[in-house]
Backbone as a printed PyTorch tensor [residue, N CA C, xyz], in Angstrom:
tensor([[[-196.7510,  -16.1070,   34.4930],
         [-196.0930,  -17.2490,   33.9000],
         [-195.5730,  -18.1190,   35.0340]],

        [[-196.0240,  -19.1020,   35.0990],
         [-195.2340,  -20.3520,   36.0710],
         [-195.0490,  -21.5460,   35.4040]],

        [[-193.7880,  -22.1710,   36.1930],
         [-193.5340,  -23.4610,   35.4080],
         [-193.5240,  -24.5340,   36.5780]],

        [[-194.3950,  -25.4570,   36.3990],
         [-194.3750,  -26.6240,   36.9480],
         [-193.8360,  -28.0560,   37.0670]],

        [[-194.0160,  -28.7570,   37.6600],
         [-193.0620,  -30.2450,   37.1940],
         [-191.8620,  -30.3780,   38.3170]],

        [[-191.1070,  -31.0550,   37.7370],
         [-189.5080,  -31.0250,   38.3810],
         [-188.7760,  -30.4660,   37.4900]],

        [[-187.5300,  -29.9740,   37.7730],
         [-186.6110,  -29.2650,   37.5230],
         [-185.6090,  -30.6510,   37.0010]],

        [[-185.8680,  -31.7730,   37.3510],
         [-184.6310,  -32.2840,   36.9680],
         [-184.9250,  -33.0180,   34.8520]],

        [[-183.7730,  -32.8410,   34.7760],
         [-183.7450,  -33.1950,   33.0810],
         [-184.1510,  -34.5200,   33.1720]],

        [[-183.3790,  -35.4910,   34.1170],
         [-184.4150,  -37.2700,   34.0700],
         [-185.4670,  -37.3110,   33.7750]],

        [[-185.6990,  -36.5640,   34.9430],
         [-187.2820,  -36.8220,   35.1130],
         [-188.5590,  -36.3560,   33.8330]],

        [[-187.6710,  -35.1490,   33.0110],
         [-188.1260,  -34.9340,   31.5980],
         [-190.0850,  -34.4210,   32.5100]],

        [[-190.2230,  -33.7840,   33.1400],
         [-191.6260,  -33.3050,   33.8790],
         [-191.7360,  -31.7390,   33.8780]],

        [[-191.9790,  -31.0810,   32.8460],
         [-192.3310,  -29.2580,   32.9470],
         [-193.1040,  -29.2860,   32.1390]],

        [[-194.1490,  -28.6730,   32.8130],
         [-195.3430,  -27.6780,   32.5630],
         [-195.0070,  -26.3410,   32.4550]],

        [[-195.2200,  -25.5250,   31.1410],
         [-195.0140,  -24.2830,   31.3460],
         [-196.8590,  -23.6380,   31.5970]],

        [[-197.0440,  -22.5090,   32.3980],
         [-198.5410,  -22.1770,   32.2770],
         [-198.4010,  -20.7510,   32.1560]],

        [[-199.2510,  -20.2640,   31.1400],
         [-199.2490,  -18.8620,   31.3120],
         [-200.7060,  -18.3200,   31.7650]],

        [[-201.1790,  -17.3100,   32.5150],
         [-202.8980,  -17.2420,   33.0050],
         [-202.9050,  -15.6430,   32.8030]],

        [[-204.1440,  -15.2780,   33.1740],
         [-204.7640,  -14.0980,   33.2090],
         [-204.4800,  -13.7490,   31.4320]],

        [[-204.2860,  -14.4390,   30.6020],
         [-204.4770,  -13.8410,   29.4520],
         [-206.3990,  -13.5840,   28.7360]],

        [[-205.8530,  -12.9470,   27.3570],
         [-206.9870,  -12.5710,   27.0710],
         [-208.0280,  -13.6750,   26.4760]],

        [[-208.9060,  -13.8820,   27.1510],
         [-209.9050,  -15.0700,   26.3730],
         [-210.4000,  -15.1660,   24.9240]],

        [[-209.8510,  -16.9520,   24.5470],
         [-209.8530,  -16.9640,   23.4110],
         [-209.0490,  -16.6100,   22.4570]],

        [[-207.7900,  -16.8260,   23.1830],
         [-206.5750,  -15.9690,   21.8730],
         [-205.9530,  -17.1300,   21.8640]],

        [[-204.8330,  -16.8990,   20.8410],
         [-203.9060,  -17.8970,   20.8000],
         [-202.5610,  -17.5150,   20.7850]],

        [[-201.3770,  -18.5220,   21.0820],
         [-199.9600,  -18.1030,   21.3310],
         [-199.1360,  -19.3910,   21.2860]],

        [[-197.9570,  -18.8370,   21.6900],
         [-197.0240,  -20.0380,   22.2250],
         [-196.1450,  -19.6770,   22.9710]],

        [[-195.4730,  -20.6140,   23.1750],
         [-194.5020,  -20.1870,   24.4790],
         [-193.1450,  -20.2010,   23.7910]],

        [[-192.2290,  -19.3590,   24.1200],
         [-190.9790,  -19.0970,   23.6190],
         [-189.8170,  -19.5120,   24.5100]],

        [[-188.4830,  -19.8090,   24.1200],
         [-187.2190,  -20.1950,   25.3180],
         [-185.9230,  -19.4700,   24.4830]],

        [[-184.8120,  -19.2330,   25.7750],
         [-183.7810,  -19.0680,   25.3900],
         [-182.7520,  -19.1910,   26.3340]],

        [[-181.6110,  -19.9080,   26.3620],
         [-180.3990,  -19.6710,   27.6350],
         [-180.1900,  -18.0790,   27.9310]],

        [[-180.9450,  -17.0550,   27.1410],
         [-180.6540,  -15.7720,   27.3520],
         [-181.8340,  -14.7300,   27.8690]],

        [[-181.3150,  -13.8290,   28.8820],
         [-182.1740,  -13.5310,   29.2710],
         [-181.8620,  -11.5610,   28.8300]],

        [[-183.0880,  -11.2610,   28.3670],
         [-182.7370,   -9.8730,   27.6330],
         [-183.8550,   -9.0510,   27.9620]],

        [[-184.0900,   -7.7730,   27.1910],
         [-185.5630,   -6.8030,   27.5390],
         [-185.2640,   -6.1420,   25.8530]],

        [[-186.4750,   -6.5890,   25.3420],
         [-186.2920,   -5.7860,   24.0060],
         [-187.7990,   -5.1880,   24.0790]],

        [[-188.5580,   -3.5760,   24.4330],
         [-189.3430,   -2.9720,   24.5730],
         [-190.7030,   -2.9470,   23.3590]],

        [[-191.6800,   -3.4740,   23.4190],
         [-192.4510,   -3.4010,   22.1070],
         [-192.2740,   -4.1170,   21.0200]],

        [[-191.0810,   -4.8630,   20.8340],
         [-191.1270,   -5.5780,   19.0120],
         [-192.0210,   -5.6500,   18.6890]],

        [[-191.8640,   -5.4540,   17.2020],
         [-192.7470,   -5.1030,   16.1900],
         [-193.9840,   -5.1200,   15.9750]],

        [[-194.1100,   -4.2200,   17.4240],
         [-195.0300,   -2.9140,   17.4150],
         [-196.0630,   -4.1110,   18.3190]],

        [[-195.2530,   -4.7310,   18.9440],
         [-196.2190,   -5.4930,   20.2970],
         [-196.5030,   -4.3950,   21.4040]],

        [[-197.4290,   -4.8920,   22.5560],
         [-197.6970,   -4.2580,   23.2910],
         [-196.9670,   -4.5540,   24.4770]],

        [[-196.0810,   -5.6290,   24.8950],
         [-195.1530,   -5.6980,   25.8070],
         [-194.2960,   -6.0930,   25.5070]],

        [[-192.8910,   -6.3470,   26.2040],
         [-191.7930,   -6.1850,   26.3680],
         [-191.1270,   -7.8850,   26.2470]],

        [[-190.5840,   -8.2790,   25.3230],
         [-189.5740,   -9.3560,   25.2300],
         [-188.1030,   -9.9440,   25.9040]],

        [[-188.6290,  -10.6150,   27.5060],
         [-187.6480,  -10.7640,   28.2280],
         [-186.5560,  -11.6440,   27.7480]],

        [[-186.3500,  -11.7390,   26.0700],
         [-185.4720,  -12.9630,   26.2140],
         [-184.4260,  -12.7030,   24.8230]],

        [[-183.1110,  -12.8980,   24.8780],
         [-182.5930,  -12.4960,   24.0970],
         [-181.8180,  -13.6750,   23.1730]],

        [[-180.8690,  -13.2160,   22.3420],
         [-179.8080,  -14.4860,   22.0650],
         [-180.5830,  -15.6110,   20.9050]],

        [[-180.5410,  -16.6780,   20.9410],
         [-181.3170,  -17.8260,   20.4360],
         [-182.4500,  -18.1840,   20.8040]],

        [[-183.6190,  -17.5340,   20.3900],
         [-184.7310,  -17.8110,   20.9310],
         [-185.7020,  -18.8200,   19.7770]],

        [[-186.2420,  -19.7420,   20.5720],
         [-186.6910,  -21.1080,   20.0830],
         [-188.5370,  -20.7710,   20.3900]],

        [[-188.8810,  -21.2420,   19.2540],
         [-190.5600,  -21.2240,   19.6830],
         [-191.0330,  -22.4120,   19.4820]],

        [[-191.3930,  -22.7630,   20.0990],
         [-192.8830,  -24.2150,   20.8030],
         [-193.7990,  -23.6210,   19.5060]],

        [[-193.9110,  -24.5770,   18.0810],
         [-194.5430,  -24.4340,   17.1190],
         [-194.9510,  -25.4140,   16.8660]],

        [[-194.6440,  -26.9530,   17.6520],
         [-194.8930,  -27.7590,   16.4150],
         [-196.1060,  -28.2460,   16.6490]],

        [[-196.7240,  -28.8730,   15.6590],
         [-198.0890,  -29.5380,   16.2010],
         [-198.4340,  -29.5060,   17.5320]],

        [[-199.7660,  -29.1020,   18.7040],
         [-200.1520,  -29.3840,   19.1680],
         [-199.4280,  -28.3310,   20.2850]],

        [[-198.4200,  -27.7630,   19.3950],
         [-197.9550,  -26.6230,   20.5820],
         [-198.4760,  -25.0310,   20.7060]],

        [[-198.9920,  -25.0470,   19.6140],
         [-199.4950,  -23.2930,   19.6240],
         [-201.0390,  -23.4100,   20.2120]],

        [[-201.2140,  -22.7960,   21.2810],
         [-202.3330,  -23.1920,   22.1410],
         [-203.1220,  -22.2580,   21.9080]],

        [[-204.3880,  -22.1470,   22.5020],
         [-205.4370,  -21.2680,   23.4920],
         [-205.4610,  -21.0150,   24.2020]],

        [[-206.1860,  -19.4030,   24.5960],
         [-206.2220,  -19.5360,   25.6880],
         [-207.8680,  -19.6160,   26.4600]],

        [[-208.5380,  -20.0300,   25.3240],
         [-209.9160,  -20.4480,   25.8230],
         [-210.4110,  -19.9210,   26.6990]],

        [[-211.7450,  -20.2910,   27.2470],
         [-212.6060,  -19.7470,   28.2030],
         [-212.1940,  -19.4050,   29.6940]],

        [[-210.6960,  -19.5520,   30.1750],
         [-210.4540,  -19.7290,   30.8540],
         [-209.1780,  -18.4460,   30.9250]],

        [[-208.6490,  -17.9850,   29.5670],
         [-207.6650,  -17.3660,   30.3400],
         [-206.3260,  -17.7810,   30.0150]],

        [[-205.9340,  -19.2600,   30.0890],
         [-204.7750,  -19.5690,   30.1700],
         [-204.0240,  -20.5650,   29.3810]],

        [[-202.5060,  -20.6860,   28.6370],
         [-201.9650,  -21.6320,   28.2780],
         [-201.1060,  -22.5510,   29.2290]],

        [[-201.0620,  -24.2180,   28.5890],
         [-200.7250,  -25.1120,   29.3690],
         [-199.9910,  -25.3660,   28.0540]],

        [[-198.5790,  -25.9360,   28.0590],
         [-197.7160,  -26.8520,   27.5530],
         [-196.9990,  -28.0920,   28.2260]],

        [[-196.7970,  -29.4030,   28.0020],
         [-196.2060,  -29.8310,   28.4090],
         [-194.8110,  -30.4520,   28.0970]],

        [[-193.7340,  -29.5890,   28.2390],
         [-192.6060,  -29.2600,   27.6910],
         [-191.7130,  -30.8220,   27.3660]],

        [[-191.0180,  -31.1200,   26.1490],
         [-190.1660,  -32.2080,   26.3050],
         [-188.5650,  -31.8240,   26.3850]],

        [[-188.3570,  -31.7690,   27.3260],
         [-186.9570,  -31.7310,   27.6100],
         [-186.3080,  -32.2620,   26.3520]],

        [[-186.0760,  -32.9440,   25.5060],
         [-185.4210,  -33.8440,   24.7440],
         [-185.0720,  -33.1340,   23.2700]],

        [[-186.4010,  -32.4030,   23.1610],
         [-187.1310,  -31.0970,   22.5170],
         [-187.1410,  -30.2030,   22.4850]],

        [[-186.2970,  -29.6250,   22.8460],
         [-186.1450,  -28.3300,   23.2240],
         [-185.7600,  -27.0230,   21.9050]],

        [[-186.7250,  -26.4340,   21.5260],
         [-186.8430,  -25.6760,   19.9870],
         [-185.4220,  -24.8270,   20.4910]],

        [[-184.9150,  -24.6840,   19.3180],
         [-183.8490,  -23.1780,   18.9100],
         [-184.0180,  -23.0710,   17.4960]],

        [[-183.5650,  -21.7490,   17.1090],
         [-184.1010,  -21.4220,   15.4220],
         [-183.3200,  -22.3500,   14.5610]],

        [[-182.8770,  -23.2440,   14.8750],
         [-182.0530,  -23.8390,   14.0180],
         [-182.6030,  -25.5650,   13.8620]],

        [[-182.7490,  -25.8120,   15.0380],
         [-183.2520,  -27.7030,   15.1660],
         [-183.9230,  -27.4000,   16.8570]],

        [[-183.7690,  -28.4150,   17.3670],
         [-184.0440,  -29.3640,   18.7580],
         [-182.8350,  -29.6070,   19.3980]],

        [[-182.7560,  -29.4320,   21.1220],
         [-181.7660,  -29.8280,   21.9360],
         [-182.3380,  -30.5890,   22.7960]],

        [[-181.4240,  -30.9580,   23.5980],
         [-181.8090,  -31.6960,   24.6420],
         [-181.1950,  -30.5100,   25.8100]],

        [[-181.8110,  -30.0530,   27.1060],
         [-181.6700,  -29.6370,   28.0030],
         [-180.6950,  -30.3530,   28.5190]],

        [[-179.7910,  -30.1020,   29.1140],
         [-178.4920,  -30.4900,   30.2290],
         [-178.5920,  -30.1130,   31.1190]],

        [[-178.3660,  -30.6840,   32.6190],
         [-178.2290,  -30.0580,   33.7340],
         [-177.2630,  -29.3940,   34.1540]],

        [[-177.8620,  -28.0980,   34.6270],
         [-177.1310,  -26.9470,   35.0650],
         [-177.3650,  -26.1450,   34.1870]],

        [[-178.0180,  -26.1560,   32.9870],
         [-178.4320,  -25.4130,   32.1670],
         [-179.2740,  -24.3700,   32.5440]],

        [[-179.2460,  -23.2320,   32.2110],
         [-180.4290,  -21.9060,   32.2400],
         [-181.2870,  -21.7370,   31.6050]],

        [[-182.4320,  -22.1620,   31.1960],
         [-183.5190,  -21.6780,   30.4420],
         [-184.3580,  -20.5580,   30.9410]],

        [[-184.7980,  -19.7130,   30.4950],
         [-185.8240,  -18.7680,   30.4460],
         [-187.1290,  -19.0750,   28.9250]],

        [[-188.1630,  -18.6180,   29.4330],
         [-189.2780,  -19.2840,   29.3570],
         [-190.5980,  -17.6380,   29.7370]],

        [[-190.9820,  -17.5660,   28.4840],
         [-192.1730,  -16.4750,   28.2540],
         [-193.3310,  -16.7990,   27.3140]],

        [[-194.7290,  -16.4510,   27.1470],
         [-195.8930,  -16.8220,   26.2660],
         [-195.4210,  -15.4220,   25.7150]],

        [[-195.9730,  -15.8290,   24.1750],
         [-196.2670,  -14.5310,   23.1370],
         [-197.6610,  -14.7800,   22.5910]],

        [[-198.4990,  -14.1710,   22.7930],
         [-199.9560,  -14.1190,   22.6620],
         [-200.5060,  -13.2670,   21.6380]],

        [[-201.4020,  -13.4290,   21.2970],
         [-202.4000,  -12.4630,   20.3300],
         [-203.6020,  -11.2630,   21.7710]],

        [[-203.3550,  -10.0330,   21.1680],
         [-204.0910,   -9.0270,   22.3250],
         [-204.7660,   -8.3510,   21.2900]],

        [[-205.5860,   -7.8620,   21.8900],
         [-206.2870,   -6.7460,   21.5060],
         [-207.0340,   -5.4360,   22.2760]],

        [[-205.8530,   -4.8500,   22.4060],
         [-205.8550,   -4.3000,   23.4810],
         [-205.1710,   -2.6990,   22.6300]],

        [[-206.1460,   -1.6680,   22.1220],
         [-206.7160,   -1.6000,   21.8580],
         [-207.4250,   -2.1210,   20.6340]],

        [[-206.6870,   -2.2130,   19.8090],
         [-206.7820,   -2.7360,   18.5120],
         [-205.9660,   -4.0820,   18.6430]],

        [[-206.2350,   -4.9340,   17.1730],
         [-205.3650,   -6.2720,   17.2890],
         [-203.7430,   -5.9360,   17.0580]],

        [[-203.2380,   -6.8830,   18.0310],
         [-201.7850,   -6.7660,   18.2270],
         [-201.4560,   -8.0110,   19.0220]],

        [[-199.6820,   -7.7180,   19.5210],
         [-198.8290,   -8.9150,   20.3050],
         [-199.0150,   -8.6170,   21.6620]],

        [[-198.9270,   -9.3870,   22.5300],
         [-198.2290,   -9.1330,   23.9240],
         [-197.4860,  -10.4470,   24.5880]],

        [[-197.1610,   -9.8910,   25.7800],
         [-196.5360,  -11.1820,   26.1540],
         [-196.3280,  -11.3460,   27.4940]],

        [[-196.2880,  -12.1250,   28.4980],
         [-196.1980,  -12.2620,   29.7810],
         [-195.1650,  -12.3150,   30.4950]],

        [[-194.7040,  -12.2570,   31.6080],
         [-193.9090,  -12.0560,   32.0680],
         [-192.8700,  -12.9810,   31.7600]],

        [[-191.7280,  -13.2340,   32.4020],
         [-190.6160,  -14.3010,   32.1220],
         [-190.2810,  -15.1840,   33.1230]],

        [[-189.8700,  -16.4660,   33.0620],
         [-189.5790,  -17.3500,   34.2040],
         [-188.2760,  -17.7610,   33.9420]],

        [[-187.2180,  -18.1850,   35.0560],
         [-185.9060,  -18.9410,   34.8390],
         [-186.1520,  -20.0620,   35.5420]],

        [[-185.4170,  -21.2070,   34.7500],
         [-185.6480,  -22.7060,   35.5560],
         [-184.1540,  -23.0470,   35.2600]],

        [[-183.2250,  -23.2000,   36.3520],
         [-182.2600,  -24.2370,   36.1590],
         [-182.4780,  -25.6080,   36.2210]],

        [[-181.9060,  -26.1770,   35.5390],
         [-182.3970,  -27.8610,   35.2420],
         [-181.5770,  -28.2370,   36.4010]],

        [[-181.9240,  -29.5440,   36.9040],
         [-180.5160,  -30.3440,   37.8930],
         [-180.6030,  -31.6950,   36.7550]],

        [[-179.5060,  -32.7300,   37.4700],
         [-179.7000,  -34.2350,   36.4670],
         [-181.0830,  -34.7950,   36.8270]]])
């Protein structure tokens, strides 16, 4: 999992990318100011680094592929920012953490998910 762009909230510029996934699946990318380890949920095959209020990248045009290639690309709107409840806007100095939840099949069909990233925002 890497995140690209600038860090600053102005500039409103992050790329989240997730790679080496399984070709041809689909997912999305998840956020939370919290950073946690919950082992397997429901009955995934890896581990959920993120705890607290966690927001999923659902809306149109956000639940990706990972096509012939392997990998998801989002290009995040700061302004936008999902929680289970509505949309925020990121603030600087803020903590986000930032993970893909994918479709595996590994052995059979199931969840997994990639590692976790932290980005502090600046202004």
């Amino acid at each position: 999992m890497d995140v690209f762009g600038r860090t600053s909230v102005a500039a409103n510029d992050v790329t989240l990318e997730a790679s080496l996934l399984p070709l041809n699946t689909f997912g999305i990318f998840v956020t939370s100011t919290t950073e946690g380890f919950s082992a397997m949920p429901g009955g995934s095959q890896g581990n959920l680094c993120l705890a607290g209020a966690i927001g999923r990248y659902i809306a149109p045009g956000q639940v990706v592929s990972s096509g012939s290639n392997g990998r998801f690309v989002l290009d995040v709107d700061l302004t936008q920012t999902p929680t289970p409840l509505s949309f925020i806007t990121v603030t600087p100095g803020e903590v986000r953490y930032f993970q893909a939840w994918h479709r595996d099949f590994n052995p059979g069909t199931t969840s997994n998910f990639t590692d976790a990233v932290e980005v502090r925002f600046q202004p």
